[in-house]
N, C-alpha and C positions, 0 to 999 in steps of 0.2 A: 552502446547498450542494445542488446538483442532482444525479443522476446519468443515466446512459444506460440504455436500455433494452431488452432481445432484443423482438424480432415474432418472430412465425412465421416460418418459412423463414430465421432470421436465422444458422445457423451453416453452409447452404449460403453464403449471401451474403456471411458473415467470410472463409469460405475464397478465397470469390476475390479478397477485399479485400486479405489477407494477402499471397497469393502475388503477387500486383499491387505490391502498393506495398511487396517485399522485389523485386523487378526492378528496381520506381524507385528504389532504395535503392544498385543498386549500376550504375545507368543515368548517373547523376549524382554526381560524383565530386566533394565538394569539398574543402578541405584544412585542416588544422589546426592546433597545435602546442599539445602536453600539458604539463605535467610537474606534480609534487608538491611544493607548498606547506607546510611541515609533513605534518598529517597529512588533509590537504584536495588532488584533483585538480583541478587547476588547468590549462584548455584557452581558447585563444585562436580562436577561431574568424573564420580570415583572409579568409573568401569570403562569408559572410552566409546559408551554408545552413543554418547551427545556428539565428541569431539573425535571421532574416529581419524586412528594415526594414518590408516591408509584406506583407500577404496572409495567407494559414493556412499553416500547416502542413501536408503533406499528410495529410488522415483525421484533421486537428484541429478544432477547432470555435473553440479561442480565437484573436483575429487577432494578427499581431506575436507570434507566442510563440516560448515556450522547445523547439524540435525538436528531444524526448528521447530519440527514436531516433538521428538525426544524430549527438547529443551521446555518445549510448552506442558509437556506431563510432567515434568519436574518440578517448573512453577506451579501448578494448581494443585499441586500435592503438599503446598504449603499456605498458600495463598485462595482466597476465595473468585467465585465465578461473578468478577464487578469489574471487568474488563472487556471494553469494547476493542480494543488492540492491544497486541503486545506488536516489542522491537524487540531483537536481539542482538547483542554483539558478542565479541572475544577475545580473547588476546593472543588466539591462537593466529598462526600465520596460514591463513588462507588466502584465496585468490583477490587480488585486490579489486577486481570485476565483480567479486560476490557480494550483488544488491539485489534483493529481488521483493516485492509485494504478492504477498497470496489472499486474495478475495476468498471467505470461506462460506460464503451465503450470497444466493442469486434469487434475492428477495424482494427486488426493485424492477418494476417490469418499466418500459420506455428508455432504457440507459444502453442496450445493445447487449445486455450481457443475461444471458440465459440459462447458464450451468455455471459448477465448476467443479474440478476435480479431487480439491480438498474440502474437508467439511469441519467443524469444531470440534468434534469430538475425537480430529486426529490431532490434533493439539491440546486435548485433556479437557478444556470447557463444556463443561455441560448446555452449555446453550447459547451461550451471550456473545460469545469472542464473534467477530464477524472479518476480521484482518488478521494477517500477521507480517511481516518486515524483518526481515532478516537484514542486515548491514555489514555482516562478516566480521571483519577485522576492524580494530576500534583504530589500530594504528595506520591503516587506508585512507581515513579521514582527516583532512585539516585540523591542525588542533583551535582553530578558529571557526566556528560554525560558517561564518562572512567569507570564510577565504575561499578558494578557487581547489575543488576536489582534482586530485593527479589521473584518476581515473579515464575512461573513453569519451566525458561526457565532460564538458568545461562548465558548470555549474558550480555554484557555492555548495558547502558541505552542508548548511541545513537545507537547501534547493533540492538537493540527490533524498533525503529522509522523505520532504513533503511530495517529492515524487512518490515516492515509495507509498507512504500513505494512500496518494492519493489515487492509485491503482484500485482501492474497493472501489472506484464507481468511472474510473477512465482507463483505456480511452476503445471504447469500443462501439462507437457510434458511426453511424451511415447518414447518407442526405437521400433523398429522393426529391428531384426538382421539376416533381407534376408535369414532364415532358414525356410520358411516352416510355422512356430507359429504366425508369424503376430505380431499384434503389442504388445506389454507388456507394463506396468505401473510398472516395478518392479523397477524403479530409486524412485517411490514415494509412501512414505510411506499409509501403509495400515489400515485403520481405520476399524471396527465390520460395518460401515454404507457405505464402500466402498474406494475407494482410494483416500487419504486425496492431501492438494495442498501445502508439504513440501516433500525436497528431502529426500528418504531415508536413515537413518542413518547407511543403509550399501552402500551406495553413494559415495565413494570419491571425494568430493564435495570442502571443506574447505569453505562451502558458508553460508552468511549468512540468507538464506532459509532452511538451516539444512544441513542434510548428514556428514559424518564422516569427519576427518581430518587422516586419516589412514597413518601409519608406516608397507608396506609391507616385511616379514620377510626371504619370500621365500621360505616358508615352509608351506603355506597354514596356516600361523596363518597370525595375523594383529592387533596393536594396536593402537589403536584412543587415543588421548588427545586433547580436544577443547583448546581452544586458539582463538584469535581475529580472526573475520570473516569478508569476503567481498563479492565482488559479484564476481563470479567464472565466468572462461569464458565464460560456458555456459551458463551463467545467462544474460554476456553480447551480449551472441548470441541473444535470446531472447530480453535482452532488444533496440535491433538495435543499439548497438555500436558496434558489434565485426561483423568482414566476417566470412563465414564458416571456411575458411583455415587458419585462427587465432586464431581457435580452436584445440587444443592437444588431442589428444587421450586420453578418459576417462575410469577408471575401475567401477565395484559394485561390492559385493563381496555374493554370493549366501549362506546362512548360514541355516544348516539343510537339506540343499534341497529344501528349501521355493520358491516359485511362485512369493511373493507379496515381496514387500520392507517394509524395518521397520518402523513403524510413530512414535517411542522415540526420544525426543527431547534431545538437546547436553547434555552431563554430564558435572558436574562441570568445571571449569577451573582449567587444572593442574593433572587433578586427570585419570588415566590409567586406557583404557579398553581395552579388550585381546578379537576376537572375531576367530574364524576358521571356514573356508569355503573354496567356489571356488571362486577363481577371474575370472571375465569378461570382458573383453577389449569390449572397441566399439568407433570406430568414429562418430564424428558430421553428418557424412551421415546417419548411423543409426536413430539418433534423425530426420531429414530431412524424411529421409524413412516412417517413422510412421504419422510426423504432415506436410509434403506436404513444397515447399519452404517458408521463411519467406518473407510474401509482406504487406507494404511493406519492401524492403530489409534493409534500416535503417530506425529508428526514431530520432525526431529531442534528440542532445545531450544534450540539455539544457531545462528546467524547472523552470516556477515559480511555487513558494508553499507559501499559504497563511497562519502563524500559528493565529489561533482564540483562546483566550482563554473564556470560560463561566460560568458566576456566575450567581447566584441567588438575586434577591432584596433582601435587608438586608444582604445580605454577601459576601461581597466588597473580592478581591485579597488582601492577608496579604501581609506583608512589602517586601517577599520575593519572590510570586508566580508568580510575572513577570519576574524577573531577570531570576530565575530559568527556565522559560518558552525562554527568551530572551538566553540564555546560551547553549539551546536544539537546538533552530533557529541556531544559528552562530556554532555551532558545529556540526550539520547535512551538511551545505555549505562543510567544511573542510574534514569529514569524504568523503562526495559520492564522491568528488574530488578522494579519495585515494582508496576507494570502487570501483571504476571503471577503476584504472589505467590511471586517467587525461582525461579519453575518455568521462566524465559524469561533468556538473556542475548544480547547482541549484542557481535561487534567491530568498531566503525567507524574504526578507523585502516586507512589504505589501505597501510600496508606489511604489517598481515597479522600484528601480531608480539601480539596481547592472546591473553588466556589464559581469558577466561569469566569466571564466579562460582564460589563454592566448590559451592553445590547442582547451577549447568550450567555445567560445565567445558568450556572447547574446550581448542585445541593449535593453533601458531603454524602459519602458512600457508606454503607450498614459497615466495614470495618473501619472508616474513621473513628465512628460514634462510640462503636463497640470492638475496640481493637485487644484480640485474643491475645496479644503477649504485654497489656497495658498500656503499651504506647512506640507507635513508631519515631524515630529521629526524624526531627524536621528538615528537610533540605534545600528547604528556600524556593521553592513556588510560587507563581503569583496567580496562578490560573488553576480551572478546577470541578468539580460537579462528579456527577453521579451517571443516570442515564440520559441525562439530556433532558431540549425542550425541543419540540418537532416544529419547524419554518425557522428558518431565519431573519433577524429587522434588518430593515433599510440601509442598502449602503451602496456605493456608485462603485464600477469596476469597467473604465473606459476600455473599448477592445483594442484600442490602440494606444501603443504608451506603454511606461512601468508601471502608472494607478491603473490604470484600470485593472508510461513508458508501457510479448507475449501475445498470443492468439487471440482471436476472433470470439466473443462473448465468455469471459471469464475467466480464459485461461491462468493458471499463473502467472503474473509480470515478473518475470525474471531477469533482472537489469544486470546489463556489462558482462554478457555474455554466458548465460547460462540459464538450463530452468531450473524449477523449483518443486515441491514434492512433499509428501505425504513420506512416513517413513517407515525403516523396515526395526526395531529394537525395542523403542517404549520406554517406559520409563516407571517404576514401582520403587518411588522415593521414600527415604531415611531423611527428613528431615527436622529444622525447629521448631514446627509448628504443625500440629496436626490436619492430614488430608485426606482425600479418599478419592486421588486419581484411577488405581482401579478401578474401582465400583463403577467411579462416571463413565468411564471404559467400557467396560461391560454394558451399562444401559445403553450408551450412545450406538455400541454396534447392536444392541437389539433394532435399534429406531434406523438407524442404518439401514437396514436390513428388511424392517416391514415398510420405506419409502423403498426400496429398492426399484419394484417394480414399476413406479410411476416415473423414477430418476431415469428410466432404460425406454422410456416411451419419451423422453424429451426431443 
């Protein structure tokens, strides 16, 4: 898995790419039909703007893909603005490579990430959406969330999602070790087009943003064996669940003499790799040091996430691609729960009605309460909330061990080879349930447009 990368000049250049292609967005009107599958949004895309038979996307890099912009004007034009993420999938045959995370808000100052090139309003939200995840093809994935994804990256199939998530807030961090050198990026891996936004695979990370899972010998060797991933403390630094001081002292390990960190993705599950170097110790003040305090100091612990799945007229979800998609939903809940050390919960039923965990509790969303078509199908959820509660409680995330993936501050995380984008089509839906995706359109590129000039002084 590859990602994209900032140049210099790169957040003048976002800016205009942005405001460009939120014009195409609502230049090009194509049309939809939504509605809710159990607890899965389910959109037909009748014109071929979402699911284009040939060509890119616009500001996409994979061909034939999933336009996750498109697809997010179509959701909100049925569905309300109570979504902190959407996923997307399809059953269309696209690239099996096409995973990518897009950060739609750089609202967190201390995490590395400064800009970015999409904004919410090119995804239809009026203000709230702050991620989006594209997953491509549903038939890409293990039909076992636990199983082992075919893709460039040997992770399990809900491993590759919570990547994916966890792109709003990694991996775009430097050290600076109070010597003199200032700051380094050498915790993250190094791409030919500059430093990529997964941990270094000479990292001692055990994360599932990459970095090794290293067996220190004592002898200046080291061997890595992957094995199931989560989100390491640092990750939870980052993500505002964890305080600085519930962060461990972390190593990397310098190999050849190299400057940069390595951008290879984990090796096999199970299978030994032997690397020699120097080890580097550094504390969470180091990482502090480089990217300035995290403010602010926590985010809220809990998240809705909307999963949308999108077909084409004339070819409907087979017997099995909801379940499968259903099975991703309810096993991503379970997973970030364990991912976080209980400090993290999500609700991904798309009526809004899950209630969190005991440690991060939410509270049922204004369409659970008051759901505009009387009631959604239940689909069996155990997790749940609203906007969240901001910190995380108590919970241990060893940095070493099982307990305990795109450019330089923001960019798209665009996984397995490809970026990610903002689009050129839009989407002014026919759907079940009344919406008012234009309009939010229209306001959002006002707001757009009067931050512009501040966006262009970043």
């Amino acid at each position: 898995m590859r990602k994209l990368d900032r140049s210099p000049g790169w957040s003048g250049r976002a800016a205009v790419v942005a405001a460009t292609s939120l014009v195409a967005l609502l230049a090009a009107v194509p049309r939809a039909a939504a509605d809710d599958v159990g607890q899965i949004a389910v959109i037909e895309d009748t014109t071929g703007k979402i699911l284009p038979a040939t060509g890119l996307c616009s500001n996409f890099l994979y061909p034939n893909a999933l336009c996750s912009p498109q697809a997010g004007i179509a959701f909100y034009a049925s569905h309300p603005d109570a979504y902190d993420m959407l996923v997307f999938l399809t059953n269309k045959g696209v690239p099996v490579s096409e995973k990518a995370g897009y950060p739609l808000k750089a609202d967190v100052d201390g995490i590395g990430q400064d800009s970015t090139p999409w904004r919410t309003a090119h995804f239809g939200s009026p203000g709230r959406l702050m991620h989006a995840v594209d997953l491509g093809s549903v038939q890409s994935l293990p039909d076992d969330p636990e199983g082992i994804f075919a893709g460039s990256v040997p992770m399990s199939g809900i491993e590759v999602v919570g990547h994916e998530v966890g792109h709003r807030f990694m991996s775009y961090a430097s050290v600076n070790h109070d010597d003199g050198v200032g700051n380094r990026d050498i915790i993250r891996g190094h791409l030919d087009s500059g430093t990529g936004v997964h941990w270094s695979c000479w990292l001692s990370s055990d994360s599932v943003m990459y970095g090794g899972m290293f067996t220190d010998h004592g002898d200046g060797t080291f061997t890595d064996v992957n094995g199931p991933r989560k989100y390491s403390q640092l990750d939870q630094y980052l993500m505002g669940l964890r305080q600085p001081d519930e962060v461990d002292p972390m190593y990397y390990v310098i190999v050849g003499g190299s400057i940069y960190g390595c951008a290879d993705p984990p090796l096999a599950r199970g299978v030994a790799h032997d690397i020699t170097g120097v080890r580097v110790d550094f504390p969470i003040d180091d990482v502090i040091r480089a990217l300035g305090v995290r403010s602010p100091a926590t985010s809220p612990c809990h998240y809705k996430i909307g999963f949308v799945f999108v077909h084409a007229t004339g070819n409907p979800p087979a017997a099995g691609d909801l379940e499968k998609v259903d099975r991703y939903r309810a096993a991503l809940e379970t997973w970030y729960a364990w991912a976080t050390d209980g400090r993290g919960s999500l609700d991904t039923r798309v009526d809004g009605c899950g209630i969190g965990t005991a440690q991060c509790p939410g509270s049922p969303s204004a369409q659970c309460l008051n759901p505009p078509d009387g009631g959604v199908e239940d689909g069996g959820a155990n997790d749940g909330g609203a906007t969240g509660d901001g910190g995380g409680p108590a919970g241990d995330a060893g940095t070493g061990g099982v307990d305990g993936k795109s450019g330089e501050g923001g960019t798209p995380a665009a996984d397995g080879g490809g970026g990610a984008g903002g689009g050129g089509g839009g989407c002014g839906c026919r759907a079940t349930r009344g919406g008012a995706a234009p309009a939010v359109a229209l306001l959002a590129l006002a707001a757009l447009l009067l931050g512009r000039r501040r966006w262009l002084g970043r």
